[in-house]
FINURO-439263 format. One line per 2 residues: their letters; for each residue x, y, z of N, C-alpha, C. Coordinates in steps of 0.2 Angstrom, whole numbers. Atoms other than C-alpha are relative to their C-alpha. Last residue first. Example, Ala and Ser with C-alpha at 12.3 -4.5 7.8 and 13.67 -1.06 7.14 Angstrom:
% FINURO-439263
SA	-4,-6,-1,68,-5,36,-4,5,3; 4,-6,0,62,-22,39,4,6,0
//
This chain:
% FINURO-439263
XX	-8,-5,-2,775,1076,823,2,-4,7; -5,5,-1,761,1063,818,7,3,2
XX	4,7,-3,742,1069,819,9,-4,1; 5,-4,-6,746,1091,815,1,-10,3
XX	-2,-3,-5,761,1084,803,-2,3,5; -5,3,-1,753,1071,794,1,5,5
XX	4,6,-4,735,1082,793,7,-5,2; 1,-2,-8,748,1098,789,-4,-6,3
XX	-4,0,-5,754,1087,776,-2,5,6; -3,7,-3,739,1081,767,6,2,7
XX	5,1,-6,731,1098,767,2,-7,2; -3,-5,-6,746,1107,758,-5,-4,6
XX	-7,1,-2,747,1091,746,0,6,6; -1,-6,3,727,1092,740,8,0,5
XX	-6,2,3,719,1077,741,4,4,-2; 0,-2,4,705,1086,754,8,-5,-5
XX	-6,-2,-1,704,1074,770,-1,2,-8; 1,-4,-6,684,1070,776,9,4,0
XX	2,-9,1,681,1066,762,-1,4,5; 6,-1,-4,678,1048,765,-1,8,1
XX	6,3,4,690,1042,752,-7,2,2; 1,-2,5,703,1053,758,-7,-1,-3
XX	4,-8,-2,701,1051,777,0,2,-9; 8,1,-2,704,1033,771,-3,5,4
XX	4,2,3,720,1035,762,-8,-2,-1; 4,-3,8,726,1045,772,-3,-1,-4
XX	8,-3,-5,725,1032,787,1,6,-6; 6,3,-1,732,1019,774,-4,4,2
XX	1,1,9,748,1029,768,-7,-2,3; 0,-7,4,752,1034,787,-3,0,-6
XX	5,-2,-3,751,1014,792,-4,9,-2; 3,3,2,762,1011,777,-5,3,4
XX	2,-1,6,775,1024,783,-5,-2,-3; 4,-5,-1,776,1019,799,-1,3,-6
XX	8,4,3,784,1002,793,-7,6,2; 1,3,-6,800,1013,792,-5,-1,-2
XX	7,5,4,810,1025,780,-4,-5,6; -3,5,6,821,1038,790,-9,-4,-1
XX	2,7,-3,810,1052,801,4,-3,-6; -8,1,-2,812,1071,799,0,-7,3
XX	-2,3,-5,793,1073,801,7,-3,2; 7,0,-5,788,1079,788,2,1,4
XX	-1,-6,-2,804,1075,778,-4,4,4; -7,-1,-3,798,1059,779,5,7,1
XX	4,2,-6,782,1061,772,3,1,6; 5,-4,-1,788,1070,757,-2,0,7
XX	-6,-4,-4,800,1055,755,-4,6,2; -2,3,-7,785,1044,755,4,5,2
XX	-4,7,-1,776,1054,743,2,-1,5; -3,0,-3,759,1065,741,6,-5,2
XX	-5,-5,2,747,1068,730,7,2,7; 1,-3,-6,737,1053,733,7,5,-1
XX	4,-6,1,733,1044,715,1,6,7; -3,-7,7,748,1033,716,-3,6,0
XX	-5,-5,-5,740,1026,730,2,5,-2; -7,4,-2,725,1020,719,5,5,7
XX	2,7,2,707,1024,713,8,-5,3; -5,5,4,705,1041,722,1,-7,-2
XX	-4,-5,1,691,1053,724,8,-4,-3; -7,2,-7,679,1037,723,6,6,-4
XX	2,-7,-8,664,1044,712,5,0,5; -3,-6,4,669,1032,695,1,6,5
XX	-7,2,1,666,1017,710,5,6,-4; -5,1,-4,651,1021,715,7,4,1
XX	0,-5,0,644,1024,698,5,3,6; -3,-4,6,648,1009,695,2,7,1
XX	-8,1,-1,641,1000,710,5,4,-4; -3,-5,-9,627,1010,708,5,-1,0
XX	-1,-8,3,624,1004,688,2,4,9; -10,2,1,629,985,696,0,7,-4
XX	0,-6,5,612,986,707,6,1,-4; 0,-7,0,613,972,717,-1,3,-6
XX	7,-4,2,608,954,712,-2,7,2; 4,0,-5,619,945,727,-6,4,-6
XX	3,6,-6,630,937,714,-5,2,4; 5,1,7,629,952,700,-2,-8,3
XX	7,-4,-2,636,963,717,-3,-4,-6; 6,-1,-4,649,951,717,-6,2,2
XX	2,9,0,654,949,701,-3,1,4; 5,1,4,653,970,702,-1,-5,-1
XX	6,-3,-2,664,970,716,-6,0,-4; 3,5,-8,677,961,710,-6,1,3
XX	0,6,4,679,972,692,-3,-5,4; 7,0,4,676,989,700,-2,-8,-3
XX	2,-2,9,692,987,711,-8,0,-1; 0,6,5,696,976,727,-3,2,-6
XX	-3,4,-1,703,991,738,0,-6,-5; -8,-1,-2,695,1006,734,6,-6,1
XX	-2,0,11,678,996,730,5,3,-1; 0,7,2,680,991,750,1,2,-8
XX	-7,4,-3,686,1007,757,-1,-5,-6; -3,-1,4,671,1015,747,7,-1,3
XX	-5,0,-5,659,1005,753,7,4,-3; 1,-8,1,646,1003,739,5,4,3
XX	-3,-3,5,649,985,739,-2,7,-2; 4,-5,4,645,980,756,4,5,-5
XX	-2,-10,-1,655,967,761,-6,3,-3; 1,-1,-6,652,947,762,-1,8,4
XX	7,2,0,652,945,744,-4,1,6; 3,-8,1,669,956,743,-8,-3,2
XX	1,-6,-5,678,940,750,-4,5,0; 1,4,-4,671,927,737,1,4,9
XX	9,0,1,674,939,724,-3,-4,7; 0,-4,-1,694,939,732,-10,3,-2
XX	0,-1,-5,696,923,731,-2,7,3; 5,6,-2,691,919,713,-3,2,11
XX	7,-5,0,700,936,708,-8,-4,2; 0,-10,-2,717,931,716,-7,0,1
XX	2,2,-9,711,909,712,2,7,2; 6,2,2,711,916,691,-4,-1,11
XX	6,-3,-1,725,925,694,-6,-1,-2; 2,-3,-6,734,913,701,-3,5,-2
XX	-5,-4,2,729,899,688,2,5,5; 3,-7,3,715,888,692,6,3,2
XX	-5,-3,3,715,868,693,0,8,-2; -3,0,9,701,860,699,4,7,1
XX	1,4,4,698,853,718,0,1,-9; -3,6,-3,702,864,732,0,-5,-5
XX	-9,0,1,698,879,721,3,-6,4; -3,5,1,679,873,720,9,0,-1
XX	-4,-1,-5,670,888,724,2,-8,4; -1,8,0,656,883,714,3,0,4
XX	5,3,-1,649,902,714,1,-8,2; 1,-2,-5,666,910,713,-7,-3,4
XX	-5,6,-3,668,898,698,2,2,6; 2,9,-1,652,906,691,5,-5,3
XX	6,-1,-5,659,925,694,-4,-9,0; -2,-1,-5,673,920,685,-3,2,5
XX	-1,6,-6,666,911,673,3,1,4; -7,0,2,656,929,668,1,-8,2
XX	-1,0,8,638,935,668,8,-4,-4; -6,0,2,630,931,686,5,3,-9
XX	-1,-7,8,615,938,687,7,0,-2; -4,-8,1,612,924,701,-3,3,-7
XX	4,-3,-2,598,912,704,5,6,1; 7,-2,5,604,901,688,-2,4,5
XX	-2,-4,5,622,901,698,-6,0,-4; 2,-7,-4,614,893,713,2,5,-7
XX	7,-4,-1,612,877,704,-3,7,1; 2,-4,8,630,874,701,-8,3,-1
XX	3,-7,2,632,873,719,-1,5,-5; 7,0,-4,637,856,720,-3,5,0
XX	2,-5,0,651,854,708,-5,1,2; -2,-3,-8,658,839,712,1,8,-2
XX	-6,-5,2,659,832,691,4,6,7; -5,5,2,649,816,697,5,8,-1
XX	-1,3,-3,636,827,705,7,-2,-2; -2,-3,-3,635,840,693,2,-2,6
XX	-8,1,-1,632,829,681,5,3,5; -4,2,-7,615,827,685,8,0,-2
XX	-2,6,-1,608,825,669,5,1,5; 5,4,1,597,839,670,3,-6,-1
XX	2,2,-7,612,849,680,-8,-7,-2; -5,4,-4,622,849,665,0,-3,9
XX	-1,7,2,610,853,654,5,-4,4; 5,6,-3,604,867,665,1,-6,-4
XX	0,2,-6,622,873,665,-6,-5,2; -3,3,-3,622,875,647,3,-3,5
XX	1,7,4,609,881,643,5,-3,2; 5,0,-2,615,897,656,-4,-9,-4
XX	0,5,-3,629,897,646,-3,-2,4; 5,6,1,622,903,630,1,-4,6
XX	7,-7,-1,636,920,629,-8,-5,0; 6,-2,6,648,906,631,-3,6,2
XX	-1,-6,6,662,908,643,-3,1,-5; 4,-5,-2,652,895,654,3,5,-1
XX	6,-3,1,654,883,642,-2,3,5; 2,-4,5,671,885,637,-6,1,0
XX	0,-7,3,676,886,655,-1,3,-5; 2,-5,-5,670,870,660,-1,6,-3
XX	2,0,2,680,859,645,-7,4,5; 0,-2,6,694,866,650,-7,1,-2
XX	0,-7,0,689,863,669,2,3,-7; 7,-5,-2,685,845,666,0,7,1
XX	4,0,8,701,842,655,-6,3,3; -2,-3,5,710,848,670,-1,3,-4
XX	5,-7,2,700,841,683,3,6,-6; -4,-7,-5,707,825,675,-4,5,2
XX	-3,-4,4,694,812,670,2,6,6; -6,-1,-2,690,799,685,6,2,-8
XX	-4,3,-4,675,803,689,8,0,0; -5,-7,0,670,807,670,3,1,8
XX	-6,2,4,665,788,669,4,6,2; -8,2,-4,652,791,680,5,-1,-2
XX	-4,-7,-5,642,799,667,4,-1,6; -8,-1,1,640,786,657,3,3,6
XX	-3,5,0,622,780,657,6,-1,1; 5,-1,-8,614,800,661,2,-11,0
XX	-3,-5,-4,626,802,645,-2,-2,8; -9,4,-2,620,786,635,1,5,4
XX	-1,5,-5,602,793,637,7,-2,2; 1,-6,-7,607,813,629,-2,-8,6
XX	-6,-3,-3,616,804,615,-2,1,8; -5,7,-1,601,791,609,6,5,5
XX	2,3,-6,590,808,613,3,-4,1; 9,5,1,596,818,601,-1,-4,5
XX	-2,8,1,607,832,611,-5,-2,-3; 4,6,-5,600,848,606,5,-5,-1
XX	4,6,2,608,864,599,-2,-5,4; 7,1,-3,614,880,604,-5,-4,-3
XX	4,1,8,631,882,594,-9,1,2; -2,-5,1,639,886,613,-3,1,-9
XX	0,-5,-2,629,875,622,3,8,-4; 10,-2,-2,624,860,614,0,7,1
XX	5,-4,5,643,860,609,-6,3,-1; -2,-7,3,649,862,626,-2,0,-9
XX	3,-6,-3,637,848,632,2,7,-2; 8,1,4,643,836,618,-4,5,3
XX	-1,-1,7,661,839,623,-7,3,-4; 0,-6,-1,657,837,641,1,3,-7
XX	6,-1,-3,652,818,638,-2,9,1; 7,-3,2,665,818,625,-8,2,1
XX	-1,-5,1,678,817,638,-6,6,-7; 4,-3,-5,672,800,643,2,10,-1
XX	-3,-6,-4,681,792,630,-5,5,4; -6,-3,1,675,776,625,5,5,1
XX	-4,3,-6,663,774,636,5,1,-3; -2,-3,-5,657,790,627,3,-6,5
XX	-3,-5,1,657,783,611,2,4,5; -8,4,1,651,765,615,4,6,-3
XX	-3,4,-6,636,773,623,5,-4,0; -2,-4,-3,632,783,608,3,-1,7
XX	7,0,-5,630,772,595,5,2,7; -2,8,-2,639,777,578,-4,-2,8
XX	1,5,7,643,795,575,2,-9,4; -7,2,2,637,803,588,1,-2,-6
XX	1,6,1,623,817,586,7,-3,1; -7,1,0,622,835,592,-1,-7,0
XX	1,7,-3,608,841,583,6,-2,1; -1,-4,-5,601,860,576,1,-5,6
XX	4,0,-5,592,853,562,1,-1,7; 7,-3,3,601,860,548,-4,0,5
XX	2,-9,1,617,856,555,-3,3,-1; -1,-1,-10,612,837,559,2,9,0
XX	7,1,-6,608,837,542,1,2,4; 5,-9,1,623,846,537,-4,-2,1
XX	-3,-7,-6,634,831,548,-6,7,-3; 7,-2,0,624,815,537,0,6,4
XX	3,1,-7,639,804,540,-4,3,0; 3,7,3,648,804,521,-6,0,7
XX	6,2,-6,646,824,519,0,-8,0; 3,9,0,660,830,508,-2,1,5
XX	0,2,-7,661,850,506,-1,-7,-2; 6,5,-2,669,857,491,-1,-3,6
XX	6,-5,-5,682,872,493,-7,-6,-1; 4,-5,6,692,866,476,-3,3,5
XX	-5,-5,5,706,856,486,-4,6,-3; -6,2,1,693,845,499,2,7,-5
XX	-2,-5,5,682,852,513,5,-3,-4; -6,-2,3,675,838,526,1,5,-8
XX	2,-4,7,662,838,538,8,1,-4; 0,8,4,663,824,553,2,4,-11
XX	-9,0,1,664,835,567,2,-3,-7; -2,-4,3,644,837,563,7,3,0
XX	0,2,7,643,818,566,-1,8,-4; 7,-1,1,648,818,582,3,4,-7
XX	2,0,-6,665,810,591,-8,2,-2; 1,-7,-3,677,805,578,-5,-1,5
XX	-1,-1,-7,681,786,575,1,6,3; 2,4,-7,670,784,561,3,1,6
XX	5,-6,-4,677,800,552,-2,-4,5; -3,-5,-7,695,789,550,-7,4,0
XX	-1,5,-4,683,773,540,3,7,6; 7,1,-4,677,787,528,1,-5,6
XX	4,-7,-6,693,795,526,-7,-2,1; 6,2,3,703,775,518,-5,6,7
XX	2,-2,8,718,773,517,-4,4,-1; 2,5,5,725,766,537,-3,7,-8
XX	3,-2,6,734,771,550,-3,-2,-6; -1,3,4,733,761,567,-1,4,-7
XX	3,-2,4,732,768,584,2,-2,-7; -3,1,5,734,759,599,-3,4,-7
XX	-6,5,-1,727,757,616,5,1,-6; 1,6,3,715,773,612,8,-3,0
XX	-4,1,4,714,786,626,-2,-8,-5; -3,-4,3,701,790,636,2,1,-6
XX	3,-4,0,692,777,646,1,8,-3; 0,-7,-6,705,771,652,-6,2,-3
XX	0,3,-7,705,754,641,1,3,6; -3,-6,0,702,762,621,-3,-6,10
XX	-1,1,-6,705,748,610,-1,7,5; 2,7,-3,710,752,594,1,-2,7
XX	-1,-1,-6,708,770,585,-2,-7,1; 5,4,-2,710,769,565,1,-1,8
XX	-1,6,-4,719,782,556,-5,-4,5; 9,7,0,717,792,542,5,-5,4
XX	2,4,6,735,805,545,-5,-4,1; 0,7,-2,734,820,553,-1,-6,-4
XX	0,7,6,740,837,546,1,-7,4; -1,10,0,739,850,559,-4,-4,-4
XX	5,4,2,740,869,553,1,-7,3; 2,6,-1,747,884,564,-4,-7,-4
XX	5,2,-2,750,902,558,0,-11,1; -1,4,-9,765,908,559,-8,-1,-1
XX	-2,-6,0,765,913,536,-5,1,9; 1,-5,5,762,894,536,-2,8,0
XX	0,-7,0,768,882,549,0,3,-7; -4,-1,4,764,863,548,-2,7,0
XX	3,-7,0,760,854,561,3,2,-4; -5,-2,2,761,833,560,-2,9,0
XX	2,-7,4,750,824,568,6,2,-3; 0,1,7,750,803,570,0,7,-4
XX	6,4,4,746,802,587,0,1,-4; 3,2,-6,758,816,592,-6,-1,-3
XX	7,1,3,772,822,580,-2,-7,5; 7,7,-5,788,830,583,-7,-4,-2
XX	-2,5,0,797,846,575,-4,-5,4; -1,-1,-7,786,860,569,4,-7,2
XX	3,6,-6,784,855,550,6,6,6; 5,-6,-5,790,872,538,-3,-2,5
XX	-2,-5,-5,807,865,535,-7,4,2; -5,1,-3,801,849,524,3,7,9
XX	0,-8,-3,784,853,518,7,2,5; 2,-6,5,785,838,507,-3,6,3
XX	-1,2,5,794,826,517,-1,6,-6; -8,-4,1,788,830,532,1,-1,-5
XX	1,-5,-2,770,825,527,7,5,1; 0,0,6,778,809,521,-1,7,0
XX	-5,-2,5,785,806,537,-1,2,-8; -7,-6,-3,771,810,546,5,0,-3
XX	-4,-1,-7,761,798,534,4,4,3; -8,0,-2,752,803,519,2,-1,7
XX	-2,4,-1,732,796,521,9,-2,-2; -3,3,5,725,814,525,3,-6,-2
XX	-1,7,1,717,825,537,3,-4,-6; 1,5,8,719,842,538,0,-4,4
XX	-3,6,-1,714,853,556,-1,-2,-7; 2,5,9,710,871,551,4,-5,4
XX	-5,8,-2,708,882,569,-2,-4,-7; -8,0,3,705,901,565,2,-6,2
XX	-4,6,-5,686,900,565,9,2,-1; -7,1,3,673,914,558,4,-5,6
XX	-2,-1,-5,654,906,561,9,2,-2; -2,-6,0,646,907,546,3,2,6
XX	1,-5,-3,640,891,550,0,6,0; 6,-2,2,646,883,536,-6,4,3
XX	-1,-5,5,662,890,540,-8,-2,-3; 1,-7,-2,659,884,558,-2,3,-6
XX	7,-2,-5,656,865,554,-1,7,1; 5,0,7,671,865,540,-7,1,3
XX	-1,-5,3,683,872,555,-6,1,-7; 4,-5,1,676,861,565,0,3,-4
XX	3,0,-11,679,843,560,-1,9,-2; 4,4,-2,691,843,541,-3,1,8
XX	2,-5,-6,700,852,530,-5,-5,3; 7,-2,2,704,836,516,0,4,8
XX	0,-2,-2,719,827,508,-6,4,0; 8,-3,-2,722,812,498,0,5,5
XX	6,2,-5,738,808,492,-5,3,-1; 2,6,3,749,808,474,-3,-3,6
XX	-3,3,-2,761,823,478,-2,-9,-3; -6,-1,3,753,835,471,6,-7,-1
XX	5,4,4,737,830,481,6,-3,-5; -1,9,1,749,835,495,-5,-3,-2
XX	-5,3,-1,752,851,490,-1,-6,0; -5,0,7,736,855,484,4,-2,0
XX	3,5,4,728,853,501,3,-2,-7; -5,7,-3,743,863,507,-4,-8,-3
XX	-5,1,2,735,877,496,5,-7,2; 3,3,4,716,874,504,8,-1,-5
XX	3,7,-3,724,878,521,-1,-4,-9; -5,4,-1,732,893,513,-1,-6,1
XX	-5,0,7,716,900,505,6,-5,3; 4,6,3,706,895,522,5,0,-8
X	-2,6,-3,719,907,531,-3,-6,-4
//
């Protein structure tokens, strides 16, 4: 990937621009972190960029990108530009290309986004980013309370990096924040649930919580019960957004609010229960038992111990059932499936077809 990246750099050197990998992908690699997202930089314009990758650009181009697909993998080519204005606290009013790659790193977000890789695999550092790599430091670039009013998105930005690289805010950053932080108020829950889920899908998100509780932003972001999730064993963001238990207010997919609601009922049950882990699986019940601080080697074992794990497992079909008892199809069916179900689990009904149907046919003739 970093080969092809570095050949498009050729391309449009080829041509008589400037081009350069640039932000994470150059932050990971030195990292040793592997990345598959390469952003260029450059000061060819989208159409120039068309131009000389003619059929391999993706059609369109947003703030000044261009995609350019190479053996289906994804690169965006943006060109050096100059953000002006930014009156939402988001977005910038206008955006202006310009010449000159030390003037575009200024309007990045922190100064180890900032790292740039040209044609030959060299890194350029103008903003001091491998410092701040070396000593383990989320900095902005520029003064930090004019970059999160500017866009209040990098409030949570600076969190998910703290968290998932496991570095420090420097202090200038970590003030501004506990200065700004109403700003994200009136950021989408969208953005805020993106930026959410990357850090409590960390394996570090625990730091991450408590920085997000040491500058209160748990207030401002209406999650109130972030707290509680440091007194669980929680391990997942599904079990932590079972804990915040905020579906009224951000965005979750239906199998995200299934398995949100569904933790949320099991936590009231006893997960040993072989109705209950029968019904809501090993995966629900284990959030919850890692919410209440159970045992989750029981629950397991449990669960391997339940004679059947589904309906399909019940050696016995509808029409089998019906013939029984010389009955058309009917919602008595379902009932009949259920109370099987639960003389099975409880063993007090062998799974075994001669012993099911004489239990139908002795309980339902």
């Amino acid at each position: 990937m970093l080969n092809n990246a570095l050949k498009l750099l050729k391309e449009i050197n080829k041509k008589g621009f400037e081009s350069y990998i640039v932000g994470g992908f150059v932050r990971d690699y030195l990292l040793g972190i592997e990345s598959n997202d390469i952003d260029i930089c450059t000061n060819a314009t989208p159409k120039d960029v068309k131009e000389i990758f003619k059929d391999k650009c993706l059609p369109g181009d947003d703030y000044g990108s261009v995609t350019v697909v190479i053996k289906n993998i994804n690169y965006e080519i943006t060109t050096f530009r100059k953000d002006i204005g930014y009156s939402d606290n988001r977005h910038p009013n206008e955006i202006k290309y310009i010449d000159n790659i030390e003037e575009d790193l200024l309007r990045r977000d922190f100064t180890i986004n900032t790292l740039c890789m040209d044609k030959e695999g060299h890194i350029i550092d103008y903003l001091e980013g491998k410092k701040d790599l070396a000593h383990k430091i989320i900095r902005t670039v520029g003064n930090s309370y004019d970059k999160f009013s500017e866009d209040s998105l990098r409030i949570l930005r600076a969190i998910r990096f703290a968290t998932i690289l496991d570095f420090s805010l420097d202090e200038e950053a970590y003030e501004a924040i506990k200065r700004t932080k109403d700003l994200l108020t009136d950021l989408s829950y969208t953005r805020k649930k993106e930026e959410l889920d990357k850090i409590f899908t960390s394996p570090n998100f625990r730091k991450g919580i408590k920085l997000l509780l040491d500058l209160e932003l748990d207030k401002v972001l209406e999650i109130p019960n972030l707290y509680k999730v440091l007194d669980s064993d929680v391990t997942s963001s599904i079990g932590i957004w079972s804990i915040l238990n905020v579906g009224d207010k951000y965005p979750f997919n239906k199998n995200e609010m299934d398995l949100i609601e569904n933790v949320n009922e099991v936590i009231k049950l006893d997960n040993l229960n072989p109705s209950v882990l029968y019904k809501y699986g090993l995966y629900v019940n284990s959030v919850a038992g890692k919410i209440k601080k159970e045992d989750i080697k029981k629950i397991t074992l449990a669960y391997n111990n339940l004679i059947i794990k589904s309906r399909k497992e019940i050696n016995i079909t509808a029409e089998e059932i019906m013939a029984i008892l010389d009955r058309e199809p009917g919602e008595y069916l379902k009932d009949i499936y259920e109370d099987v179900e639960e003389e099975i689990l409880y063993n007090r009904l062998e799974n075994v077809k001669t012993s099911i149907s004489k239990y139908i046919k002795d309980k339902y003739s």
